[in-house]
C-alpha positions in Angstrom: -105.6 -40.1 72.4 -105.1 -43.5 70.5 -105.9 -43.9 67.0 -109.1 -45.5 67.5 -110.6 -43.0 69.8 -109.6 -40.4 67.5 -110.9 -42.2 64.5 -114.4 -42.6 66.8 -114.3 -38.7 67.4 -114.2 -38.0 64.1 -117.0 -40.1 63.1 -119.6 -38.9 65.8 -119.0 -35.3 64.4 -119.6 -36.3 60.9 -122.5 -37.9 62.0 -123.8 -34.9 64.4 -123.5 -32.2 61.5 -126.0 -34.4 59.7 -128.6 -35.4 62.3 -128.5 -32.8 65.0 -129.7 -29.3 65.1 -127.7 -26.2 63.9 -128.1 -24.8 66.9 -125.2 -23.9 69.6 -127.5 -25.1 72.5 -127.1 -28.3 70.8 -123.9 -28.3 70.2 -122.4 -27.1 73.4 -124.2 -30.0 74.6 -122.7 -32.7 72.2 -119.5 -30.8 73.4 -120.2 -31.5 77.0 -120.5 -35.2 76.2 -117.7 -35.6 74.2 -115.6 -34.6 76.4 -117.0 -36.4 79.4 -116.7 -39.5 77.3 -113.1 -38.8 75.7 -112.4 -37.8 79.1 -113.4 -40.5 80.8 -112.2 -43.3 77.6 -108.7 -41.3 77.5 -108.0 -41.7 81.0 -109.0 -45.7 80.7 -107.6 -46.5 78.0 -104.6 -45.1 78.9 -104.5 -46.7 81.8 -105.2 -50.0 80.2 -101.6 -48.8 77.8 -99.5 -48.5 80.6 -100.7 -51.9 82.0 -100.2 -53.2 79.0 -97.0 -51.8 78.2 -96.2 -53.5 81.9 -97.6 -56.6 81.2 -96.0 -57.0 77.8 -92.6 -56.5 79.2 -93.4 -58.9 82.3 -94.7 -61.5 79.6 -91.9 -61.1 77.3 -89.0 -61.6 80.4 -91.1 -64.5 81.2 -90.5 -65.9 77.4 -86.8 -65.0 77.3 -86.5 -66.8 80.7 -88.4 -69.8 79.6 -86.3 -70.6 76.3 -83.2 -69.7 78.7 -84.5 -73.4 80.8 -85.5 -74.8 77.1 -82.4 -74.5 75.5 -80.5 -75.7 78.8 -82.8 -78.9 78.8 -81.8 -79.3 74.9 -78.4 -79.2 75.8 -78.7 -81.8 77.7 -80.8 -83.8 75.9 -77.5 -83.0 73.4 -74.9 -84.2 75.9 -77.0 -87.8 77.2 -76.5 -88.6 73.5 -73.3 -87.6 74.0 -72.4 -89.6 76.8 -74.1 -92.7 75.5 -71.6 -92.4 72.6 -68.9 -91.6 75.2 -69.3 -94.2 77.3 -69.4 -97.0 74.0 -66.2 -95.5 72.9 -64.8 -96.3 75.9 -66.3 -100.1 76.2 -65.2 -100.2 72.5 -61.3 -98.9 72.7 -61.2 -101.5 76.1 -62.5 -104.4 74.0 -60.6 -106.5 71.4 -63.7 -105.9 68.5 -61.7 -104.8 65.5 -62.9 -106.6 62.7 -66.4 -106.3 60.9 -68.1 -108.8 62.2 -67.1 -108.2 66.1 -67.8 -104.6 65.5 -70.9 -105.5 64.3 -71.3 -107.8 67.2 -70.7 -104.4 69.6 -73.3 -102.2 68.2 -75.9 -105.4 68.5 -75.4 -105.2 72.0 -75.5 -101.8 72.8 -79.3 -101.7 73.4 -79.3 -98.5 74.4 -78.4 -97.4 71.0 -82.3 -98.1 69.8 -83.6 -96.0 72.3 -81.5 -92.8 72.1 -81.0 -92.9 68.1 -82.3 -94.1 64.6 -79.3 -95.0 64.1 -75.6 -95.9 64.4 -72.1 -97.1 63.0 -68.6 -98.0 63.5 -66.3 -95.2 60.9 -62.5 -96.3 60.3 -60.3 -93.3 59.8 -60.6 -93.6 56.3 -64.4 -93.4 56.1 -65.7 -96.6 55.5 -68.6 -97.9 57.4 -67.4 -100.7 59.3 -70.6 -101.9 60.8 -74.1 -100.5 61.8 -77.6 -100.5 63.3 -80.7 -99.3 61.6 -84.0 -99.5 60.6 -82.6 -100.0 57.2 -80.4 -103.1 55.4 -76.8 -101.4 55.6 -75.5 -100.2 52.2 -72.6 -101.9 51.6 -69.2 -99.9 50.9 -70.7 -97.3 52.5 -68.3 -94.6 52.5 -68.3 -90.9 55.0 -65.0 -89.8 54.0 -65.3 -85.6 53.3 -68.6 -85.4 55.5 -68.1 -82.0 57.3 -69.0 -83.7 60.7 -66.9 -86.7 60.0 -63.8 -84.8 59.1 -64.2 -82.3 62.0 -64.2 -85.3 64.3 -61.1 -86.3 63.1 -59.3 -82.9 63.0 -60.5 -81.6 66.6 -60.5 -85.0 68.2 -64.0 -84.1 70.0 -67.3 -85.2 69.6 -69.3 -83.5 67.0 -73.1 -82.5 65.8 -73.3 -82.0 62.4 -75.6 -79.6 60.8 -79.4 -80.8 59.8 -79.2 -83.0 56.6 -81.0 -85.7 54.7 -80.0 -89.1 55.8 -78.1 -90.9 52.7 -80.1 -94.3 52.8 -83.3 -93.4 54.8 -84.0 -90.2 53.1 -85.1 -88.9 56.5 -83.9 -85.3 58.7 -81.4 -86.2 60.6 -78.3 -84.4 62.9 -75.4 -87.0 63.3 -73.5 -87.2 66.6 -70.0 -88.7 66.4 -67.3 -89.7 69.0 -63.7 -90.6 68.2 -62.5 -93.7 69.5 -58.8 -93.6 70.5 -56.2 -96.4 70.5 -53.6 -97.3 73.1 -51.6 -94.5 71.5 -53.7 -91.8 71.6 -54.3 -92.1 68.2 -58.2 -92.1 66.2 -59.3 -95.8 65.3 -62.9 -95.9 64.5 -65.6 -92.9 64.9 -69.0 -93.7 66.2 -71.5 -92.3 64.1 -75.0 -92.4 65.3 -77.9 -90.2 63.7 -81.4 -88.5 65.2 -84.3 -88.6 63.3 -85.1 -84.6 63.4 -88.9 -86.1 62.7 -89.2 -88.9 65.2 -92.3 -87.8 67.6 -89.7 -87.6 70.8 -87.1 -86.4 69.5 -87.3 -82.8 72.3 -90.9 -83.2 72.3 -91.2 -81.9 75.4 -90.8 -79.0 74.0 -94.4 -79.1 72.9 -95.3 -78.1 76.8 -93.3 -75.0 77.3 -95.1 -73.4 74.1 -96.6 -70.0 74.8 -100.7 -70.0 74.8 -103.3 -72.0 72.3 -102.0 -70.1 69.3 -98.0 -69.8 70.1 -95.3 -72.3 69.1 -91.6 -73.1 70.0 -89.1 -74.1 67.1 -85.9 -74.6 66.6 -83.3 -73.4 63.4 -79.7 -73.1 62.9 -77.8 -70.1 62.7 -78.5 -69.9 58.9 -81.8 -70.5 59.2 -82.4 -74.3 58.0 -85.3 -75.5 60.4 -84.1 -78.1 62.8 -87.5 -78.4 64.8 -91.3 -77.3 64.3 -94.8 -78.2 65.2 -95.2 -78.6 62.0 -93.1 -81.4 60.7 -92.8 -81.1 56.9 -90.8 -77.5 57.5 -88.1 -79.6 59.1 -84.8 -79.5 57.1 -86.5 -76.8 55.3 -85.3 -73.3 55.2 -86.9 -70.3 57.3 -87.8 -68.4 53.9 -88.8 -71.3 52.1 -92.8 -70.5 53.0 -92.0 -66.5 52.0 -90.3 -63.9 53.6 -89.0 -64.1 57.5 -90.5 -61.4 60.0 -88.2 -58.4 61.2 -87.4 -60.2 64.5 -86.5 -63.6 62.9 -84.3 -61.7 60.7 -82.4 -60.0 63.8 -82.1 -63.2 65.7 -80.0 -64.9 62.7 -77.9 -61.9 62.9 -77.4 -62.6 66.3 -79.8 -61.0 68.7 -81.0 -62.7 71.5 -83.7 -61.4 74.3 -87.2 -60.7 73.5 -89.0 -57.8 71.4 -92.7 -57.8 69.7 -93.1 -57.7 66.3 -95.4 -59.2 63.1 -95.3 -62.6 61.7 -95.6 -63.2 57.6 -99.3 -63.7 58.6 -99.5 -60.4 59.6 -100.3 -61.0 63.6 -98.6 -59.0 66.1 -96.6 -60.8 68.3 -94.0 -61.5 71.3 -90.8 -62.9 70.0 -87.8 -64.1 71.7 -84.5 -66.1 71.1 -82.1 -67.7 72.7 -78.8 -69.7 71.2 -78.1 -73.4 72.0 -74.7 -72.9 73.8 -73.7 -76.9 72.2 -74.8 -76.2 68.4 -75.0 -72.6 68.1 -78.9 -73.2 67.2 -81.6 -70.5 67.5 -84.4 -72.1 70.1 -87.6 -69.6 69.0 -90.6 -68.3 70.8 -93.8 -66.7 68.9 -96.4 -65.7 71.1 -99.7 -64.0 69.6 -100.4 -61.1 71.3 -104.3 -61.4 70.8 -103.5 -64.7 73.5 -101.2 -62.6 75.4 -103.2 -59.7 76.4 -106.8 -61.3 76.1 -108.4 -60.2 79.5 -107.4 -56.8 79.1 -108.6 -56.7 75.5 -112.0 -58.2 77.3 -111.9 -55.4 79.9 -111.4 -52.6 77.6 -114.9 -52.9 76.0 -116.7 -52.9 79.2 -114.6 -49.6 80.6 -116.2 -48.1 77.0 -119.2 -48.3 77.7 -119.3 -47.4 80.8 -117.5 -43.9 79.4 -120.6 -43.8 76.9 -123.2 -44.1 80.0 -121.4 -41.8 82.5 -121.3 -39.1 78.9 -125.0 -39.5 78.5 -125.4 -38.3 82.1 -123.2 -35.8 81.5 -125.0 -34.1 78.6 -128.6 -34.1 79.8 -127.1 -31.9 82.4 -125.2 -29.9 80.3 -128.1 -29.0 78.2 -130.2 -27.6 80.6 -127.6 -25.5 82.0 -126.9 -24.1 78.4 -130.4 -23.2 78.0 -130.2 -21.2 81.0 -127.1 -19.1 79.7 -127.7 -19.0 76.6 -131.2 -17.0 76.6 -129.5 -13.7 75.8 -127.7 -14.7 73.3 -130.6 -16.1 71.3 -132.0 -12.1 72.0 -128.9 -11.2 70.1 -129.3 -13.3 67.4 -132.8 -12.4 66.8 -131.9 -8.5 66.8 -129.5 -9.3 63.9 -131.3 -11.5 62.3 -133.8 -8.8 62.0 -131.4 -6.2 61.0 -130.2 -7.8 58.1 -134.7 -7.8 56.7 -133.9 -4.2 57.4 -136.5 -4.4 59.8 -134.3 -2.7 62.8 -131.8 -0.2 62.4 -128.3 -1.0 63.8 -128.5 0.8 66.7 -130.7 -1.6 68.2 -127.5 -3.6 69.5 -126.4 -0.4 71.6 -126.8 -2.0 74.7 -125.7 -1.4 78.4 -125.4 -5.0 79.2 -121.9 -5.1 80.7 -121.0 -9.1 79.9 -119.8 -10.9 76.6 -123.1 -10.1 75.1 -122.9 -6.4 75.3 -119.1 -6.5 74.4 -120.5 -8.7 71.2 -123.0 -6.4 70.2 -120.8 -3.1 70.7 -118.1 -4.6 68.3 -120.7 -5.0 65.6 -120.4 -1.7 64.5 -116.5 -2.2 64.8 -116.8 -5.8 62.6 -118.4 -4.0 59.3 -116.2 -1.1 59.2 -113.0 -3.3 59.7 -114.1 -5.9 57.4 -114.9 -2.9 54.5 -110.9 -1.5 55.2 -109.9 -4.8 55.0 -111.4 -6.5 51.9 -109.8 -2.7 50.3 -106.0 -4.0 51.7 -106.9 -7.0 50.5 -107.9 -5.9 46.5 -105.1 -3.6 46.9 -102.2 -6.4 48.1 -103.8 -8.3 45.4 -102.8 -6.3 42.6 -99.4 -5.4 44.0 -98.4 -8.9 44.4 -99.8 -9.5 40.8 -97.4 -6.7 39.0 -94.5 -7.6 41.2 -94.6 -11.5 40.3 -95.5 -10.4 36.3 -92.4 -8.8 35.9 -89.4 -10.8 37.9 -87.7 -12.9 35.8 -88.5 -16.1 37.3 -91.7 -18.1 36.4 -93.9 -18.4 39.7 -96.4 -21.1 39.4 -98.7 -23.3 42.2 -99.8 -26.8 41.4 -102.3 -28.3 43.4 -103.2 -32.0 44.4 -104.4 -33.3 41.0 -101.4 -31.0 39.6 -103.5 -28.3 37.7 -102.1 -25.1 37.8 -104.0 -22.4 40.3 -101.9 -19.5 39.6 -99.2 -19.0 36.5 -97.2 -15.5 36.2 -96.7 -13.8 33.4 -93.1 -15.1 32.7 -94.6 -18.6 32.4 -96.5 -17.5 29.2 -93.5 -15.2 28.2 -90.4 -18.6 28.7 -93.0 -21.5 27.6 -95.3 -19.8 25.0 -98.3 -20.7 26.9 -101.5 -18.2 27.5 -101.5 -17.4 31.4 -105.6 -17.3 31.3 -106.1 -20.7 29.3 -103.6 -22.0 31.7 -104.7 -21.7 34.9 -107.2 -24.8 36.2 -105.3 -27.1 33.8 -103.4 -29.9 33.9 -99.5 -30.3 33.3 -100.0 -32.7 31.1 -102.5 -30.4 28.7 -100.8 -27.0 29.1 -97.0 -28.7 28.6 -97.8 -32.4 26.7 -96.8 -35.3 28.0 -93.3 -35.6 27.5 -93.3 -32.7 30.0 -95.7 -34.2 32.7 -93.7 -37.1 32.2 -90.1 -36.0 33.7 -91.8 -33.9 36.2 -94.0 -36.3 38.5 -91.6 -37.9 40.3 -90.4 -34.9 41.1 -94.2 -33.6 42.2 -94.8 -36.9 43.8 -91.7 -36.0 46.0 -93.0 -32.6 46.7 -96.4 -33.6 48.1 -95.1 -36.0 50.0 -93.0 -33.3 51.9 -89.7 -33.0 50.8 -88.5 -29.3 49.2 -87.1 -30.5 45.6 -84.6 -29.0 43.2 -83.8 -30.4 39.5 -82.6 -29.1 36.6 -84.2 -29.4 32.7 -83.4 -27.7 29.3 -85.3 -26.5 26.3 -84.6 -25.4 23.0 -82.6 -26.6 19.8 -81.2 -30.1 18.8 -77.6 -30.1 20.3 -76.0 -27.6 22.6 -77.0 -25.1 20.0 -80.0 -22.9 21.2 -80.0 -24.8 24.5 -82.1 -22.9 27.4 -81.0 -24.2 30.9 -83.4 -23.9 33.9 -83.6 -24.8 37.6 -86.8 -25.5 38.6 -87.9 -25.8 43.0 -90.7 -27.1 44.4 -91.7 -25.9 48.0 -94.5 -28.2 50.0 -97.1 -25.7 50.7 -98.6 -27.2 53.8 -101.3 -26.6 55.7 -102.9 -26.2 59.4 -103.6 -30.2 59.8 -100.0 -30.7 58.2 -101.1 -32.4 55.0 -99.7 -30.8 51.8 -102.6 -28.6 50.0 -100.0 -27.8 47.3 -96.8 -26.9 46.0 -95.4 -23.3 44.7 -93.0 -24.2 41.5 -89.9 -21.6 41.3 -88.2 -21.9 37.5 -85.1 -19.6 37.2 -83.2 -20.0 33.9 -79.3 -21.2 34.5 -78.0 -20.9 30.9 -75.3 -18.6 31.4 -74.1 -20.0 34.9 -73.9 -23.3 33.6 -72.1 -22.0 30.3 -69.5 -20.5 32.9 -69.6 -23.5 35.5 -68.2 -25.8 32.3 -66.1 -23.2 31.1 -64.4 -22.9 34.4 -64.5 -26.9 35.0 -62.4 -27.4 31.8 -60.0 -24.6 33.1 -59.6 -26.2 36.3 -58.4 -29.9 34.8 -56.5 -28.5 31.3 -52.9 -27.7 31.3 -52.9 -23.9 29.8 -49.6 -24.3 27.7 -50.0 -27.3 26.0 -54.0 -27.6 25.9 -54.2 -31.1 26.9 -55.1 -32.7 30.4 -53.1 -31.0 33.7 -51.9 -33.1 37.2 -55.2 -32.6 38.6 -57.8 -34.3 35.7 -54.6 -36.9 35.4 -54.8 -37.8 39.2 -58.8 -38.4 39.2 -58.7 -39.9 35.6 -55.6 -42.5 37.0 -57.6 -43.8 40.1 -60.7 -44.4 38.7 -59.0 -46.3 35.7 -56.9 -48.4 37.9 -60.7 -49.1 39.7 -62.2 -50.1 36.3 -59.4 -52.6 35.2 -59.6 -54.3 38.4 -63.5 -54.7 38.1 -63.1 -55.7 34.1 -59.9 -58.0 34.3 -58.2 -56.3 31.6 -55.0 -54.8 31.8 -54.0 -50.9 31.7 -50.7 -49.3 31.3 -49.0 -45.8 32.4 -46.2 -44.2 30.5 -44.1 -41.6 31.8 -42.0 -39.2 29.4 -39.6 -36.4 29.1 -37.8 -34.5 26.2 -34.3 -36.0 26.3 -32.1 -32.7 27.1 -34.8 -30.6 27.8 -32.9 -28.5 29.5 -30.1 -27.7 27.1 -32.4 -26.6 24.9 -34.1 -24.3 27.1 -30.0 -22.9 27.6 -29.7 -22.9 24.3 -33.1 -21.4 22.5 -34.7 -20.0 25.7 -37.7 -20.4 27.2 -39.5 -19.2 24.2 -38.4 -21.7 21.9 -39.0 -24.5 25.1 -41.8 -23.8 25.5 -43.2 -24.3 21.6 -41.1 -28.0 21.8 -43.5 -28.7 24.8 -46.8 -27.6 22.6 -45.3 -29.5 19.3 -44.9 -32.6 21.7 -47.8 -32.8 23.8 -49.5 -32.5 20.4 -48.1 -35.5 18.4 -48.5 -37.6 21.7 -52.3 -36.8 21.3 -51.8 -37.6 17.5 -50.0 -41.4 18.2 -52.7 -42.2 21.1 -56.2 -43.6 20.8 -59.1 -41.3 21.1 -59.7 -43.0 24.7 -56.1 -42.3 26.5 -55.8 -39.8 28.1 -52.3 -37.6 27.5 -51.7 -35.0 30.7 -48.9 -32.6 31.5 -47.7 -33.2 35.0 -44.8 -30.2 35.1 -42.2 -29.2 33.1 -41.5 -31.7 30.4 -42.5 -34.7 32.5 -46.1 -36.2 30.6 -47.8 -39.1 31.3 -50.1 -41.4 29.2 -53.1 -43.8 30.7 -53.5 -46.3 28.2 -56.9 -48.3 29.4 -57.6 -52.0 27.7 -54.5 -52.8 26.5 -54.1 -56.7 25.5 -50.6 -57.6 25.7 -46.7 -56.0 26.4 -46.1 -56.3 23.0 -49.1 -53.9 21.9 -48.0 -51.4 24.8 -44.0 -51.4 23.5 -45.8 -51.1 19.9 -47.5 -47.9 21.4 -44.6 -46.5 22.9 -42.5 -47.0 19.6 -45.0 -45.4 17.9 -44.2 -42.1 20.2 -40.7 -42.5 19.8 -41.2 -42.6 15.9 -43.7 -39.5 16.1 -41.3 -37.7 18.4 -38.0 -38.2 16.4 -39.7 -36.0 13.3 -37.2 -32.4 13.5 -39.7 -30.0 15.2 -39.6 -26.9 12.9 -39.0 -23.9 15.1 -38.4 -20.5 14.3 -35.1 -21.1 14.1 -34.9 -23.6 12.4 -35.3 -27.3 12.4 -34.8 -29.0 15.9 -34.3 -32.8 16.5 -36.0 -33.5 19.6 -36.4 -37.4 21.3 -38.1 -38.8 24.2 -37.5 -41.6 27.0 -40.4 -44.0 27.9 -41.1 -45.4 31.0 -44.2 -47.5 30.9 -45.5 -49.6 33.9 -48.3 -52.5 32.8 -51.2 -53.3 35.8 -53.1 -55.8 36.2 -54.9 -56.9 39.2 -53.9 -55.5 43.0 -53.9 -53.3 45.7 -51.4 -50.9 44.3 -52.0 -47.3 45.0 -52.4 -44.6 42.0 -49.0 -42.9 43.5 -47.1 -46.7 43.4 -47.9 -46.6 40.0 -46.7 -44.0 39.3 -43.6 -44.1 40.3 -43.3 -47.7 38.9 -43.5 -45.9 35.9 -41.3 -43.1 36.8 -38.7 -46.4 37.7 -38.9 -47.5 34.1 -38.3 -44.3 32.4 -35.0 -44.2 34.6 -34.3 -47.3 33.0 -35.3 -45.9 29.5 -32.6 -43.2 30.4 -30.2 -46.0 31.6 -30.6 -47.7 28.2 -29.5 -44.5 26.0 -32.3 -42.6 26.1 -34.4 -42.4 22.8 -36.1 -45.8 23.4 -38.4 -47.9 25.6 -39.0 -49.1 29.3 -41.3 -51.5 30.2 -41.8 -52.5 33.8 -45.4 -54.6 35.1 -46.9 -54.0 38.6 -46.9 -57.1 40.7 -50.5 -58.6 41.5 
């Protein structure tokens, strides 16, 4: 059923409940007409859809089809003025006219020029007007040198139309057509120039006959949206958006749709749209056609096909209701029997009767009705209680919130977690059982809820700091109803302390190196790419050093294991010590480390850093036993700005600790990325 029968529906009942009789003779009667009516109105109205469905798409082919011979008589309307121009480059490359005044001479007699443009020129290669026609004294020194249309002309040898823009002398709309004039060589000598005033009255005013209805319009845009023409004049040269924002389909076509669809204007009227490109300037020639002008005589019929539905479902009732009189006489017998029985002025057993139809099987169950409703409302009471104690005494708070979000039911945990009474609670708002700081930074999260969506988010409670901190995950499930609205929303709170203690604990596991505490190949791998990301967004430069202990291996030989293995503790921590508080130190394997060294200004500041290393290194590492000299190589690669790759990087770094080695060992490498 459409909306607006629906929405009639609903009101007629509204309206019956008030003003009619209680009575089911009444009613079924109502009923009968209704549905003769919605019947009857469904069946029209839907037939008047499809039609219109039909006719829409008919209508909007018929659009599409029509700016299809629009745009083809625009483009030649485009080419006469092309051909004009043509054809006086010809005469004009034939002639002997070369200085000013002979030029000048040309264009006087070119008669045509007045009728087909506002106006025109003679263009030397190098830009300067040489002569022209128009309605305005020529500007001397006049000069079109780095015009878009003019320099197009001269690099693609055709004959151009420029874009929409504001004439330099007259201040007027204009698109200028140009034509290269060629020499005996083959060579450009002069460009005609001539311009069309966008706002002259027939400039493609026949496009004024093709537009769609008394309320529809043509116009005409470019691809970017600058308005080339309208019916309404002072929007030419303007942009699309200029009056507020463009409608859906308007948006598409600049994006390159073309064909018909309906939509909305800005003004908010529903419409036929359709679009087709200029095949000569790429323009967008644009239809709006209101649909109130489009589907008018089916709109008219509609309202008579109504109330025709209304007569035929007054008919319909009348009958209806003496036909329910008829059948419903022993039911009104019943209904006085019980109606009786419940003064106590018949016993129960009065409604033992033999009648074999719905009646009798209504009466019989009676006795069944009481007896099941008694077991029941027991179950009920019963279920009641046990869902009470089981909900007390899980250890997650169970709560429901209804539409003004006052709490309906609240377990015992609540009161036990959040120090708030369960009985002053319930029928109160967030915002007075938990402040507003509470309510606060959980009604977006409500507003979600209601509005469908299942939502999970996370909050804590407790002491300043980490210190005392009490994690919880709270869920809010839509509880929704027969007609599909949300009546409410059940609130699930379970407290997360302990898994998020143990989610962190294992997150810092996962990217720490478990020998030498500081950062492993994993956290260095993330930490490298999204540095390299930030330095090329902030322009500042970053470097990466790479290092290993110089003879590691000898004195792993030497010491053993053991002993290497309290050199790579001692080192990684006097790298930490030599670094700012913002690089990140990491352990990739072995005694290969790396440094990211974010915001660094110059190479000089970086070769500082890494001397500062070497010096910090160079200090005997005190080992049980004994005092061990131990130094370090540096390779350090500087970055800048680029599409290098994390890995590149790397081993541009890994390059320049080769060199380091190369050098001695014991020292410095510095090698920068190339942008």
């Amino acid at each position: 059923m459409p909306p607006f029968a629906a929405a009639a529906v609903t009101t007629w009942r509204k309206w019956l409940r008030r003003h009619l009789p209680a009575s089911l003779k009444a009613r079924m009667s109502v009923v009968v007409f209704l549905l003769v009516l919605g019947a009857v109105a469904s069946l029209a109205l839907a037939t008047l859809a499809v039609a219109e469905r039909g006719m829409r798409d008919v209508t909007g082919r018929q659009q599409y089809v029509s700016l299809s011979s629009a745009a083809v008589f625009i483009d030649e309307e485009l080419d006469a003025k092309r051909n004009v121009l043509r054809a006086m480059a010809d005469s004009l490359a034939a002639g002997g006219a070369h200085d000013g005044a002979s030029l000048q001479r040309f264009l006087a007699a070119q008669t045509v020029l007045g009728k087909e443009f506002y106006s025109a020129g003679v263009v030397g290669i190098d830009g300067v007007v040489l002569a022209s026609v128009s309605p305005f004294k020529p500007q001397a020194g006049l000069n079109v040198k780095g015009r878009p249309y003019f320099e197009q002309t001269l690099a693609t040898r055709r004959s151009v139309i420029s874009a929409p823009l504001n004439g330099s002398i007259s201040g007027m709309p204009i698109v200028v057509v140009t034509q290269p004039v060629f020499d005996a060589q083959g060579g450009v000598r002069y460009v005609l120039a001539a311009s069309v005033n966008l706002r002259q009255p027939d400039f493609l005013g026949r496009l004024g006959a093709l537009k769609p209805g008394p309320g529809g319009y043509l116009y005409i845009m470019t691809s970017t949206g600058v308005i080339v023409e309208h019916p309404d004049k002072s929007r030419i040269m303007q942009h699309i958006e200029a009056h507020g924002p463009i409608s859906v389909p308007t948006r598409r076509a600049m994006q390159g749709f073309e064909g018909w669809l309906t939509g909305t204007t800005t003004q908010g009227v529903d419409a036929l749209f359709a679009y087709h490109r200029i095949a000569s300037t790429g323009w967008i020639l644009a239809s709006v056609y209101p649909m109130s002008d489009a589907f008018a005589p089916l709109h008219a019929i509609r309202s008579k096909i109504l109330l025709a539905a209304v007569l035929l479902a007054a008919l319909a009732g009348l009958a209806g209701w003496r036909v329910v009189l008829r059948l419903l006489q022993p039911l009104a017998r019943l209904r006085h029997q019980v109606h009786e029985i419940r003064r106590h002025r018949l016993g129960i057993d009065v409604l033992q009767i033999e009648r074999r139809d719905e009646i009798g099987d209504l009466s019989r169950d009676f006795y069944s009705l009481v007896a099941e409703r008694e077991i029941a409302e027991a179950q009920t009471r019963d279920g009641e209680r046990r869902l009470k104690l089981l909900t007390d005494h899980v250890p997650v708070v169970i709560v429901y919130i209804d539409r003004e979000h006052r709490y309906q039911f609240i377990n015992a945990t609540f009161e036990k977690w959040f120090g708030r009474s369960q009985q002053e609670s319930l029928m109160q708002s967030i915002r007075e059982v938990l402040g507003e700081e509470a309510y606060q930074m959980r009604e977006a999260y409500l507003r979600r809820a209601f509005a469908g969506e299942e939502v999970e988010y996370e909050f804590t409670l407790g002491g300043e700091g980490d210190t005392g901190m009490r994690a919880f995950q709270t869920s809010y499930v839509p509880d929704v109803g027969e007609s599909g609205a949300v009546e409410g929303v059940y609130g699930l709170i379970h407290e997360i302390t302990k898994t998020r203690a143990v989610h962190t604990a294992l997150q810092f596991a996962a990217a720490t190196d478990t020998l030498t505490g500081i950062a492993n190949r994993r956290r260095f791998d993330e930490q490298l790419a999204q540095s390299m990301q930030r330095t090329r967004t902030a322009r500042a430069p970053m470097a990466l050093a790479y290092l290993d202990i110089d003879r590691f291996k000898a004195i792993n030989d030497s010491l053993g294991h053991k002993a290497g293995d309290e050199v790579l503790k001692e080192f990684a921590a006097r790298m930490v010590r030599s670094v700012r508080a913002s690089d990140l130190v990491a352990r990739l394997a072995g005694d290969e480390f790396v440094i990211i060294l974010e915001g660094v200004n110059s190479a000089a500041e970086v070769r500082q850093i890494g001397a500062k290393i070497i010096d910090a290194i160079r200090q005997p590492f005190d080992l049980a036993s004994g005092p061990l000299p131990v130094t370090t190589s540096i390779g350090i690669a500087i970055f800048r700005e680029g599409a290098l790759t994390p890995a590149q990087l790397l081993d541009l770094a890994d390059q320049a600790l080769y060199a380091a080695k190369g050098q001695g060992r014991d020292g410095v490498a510095l090698l920068e990325a190339a942008p």
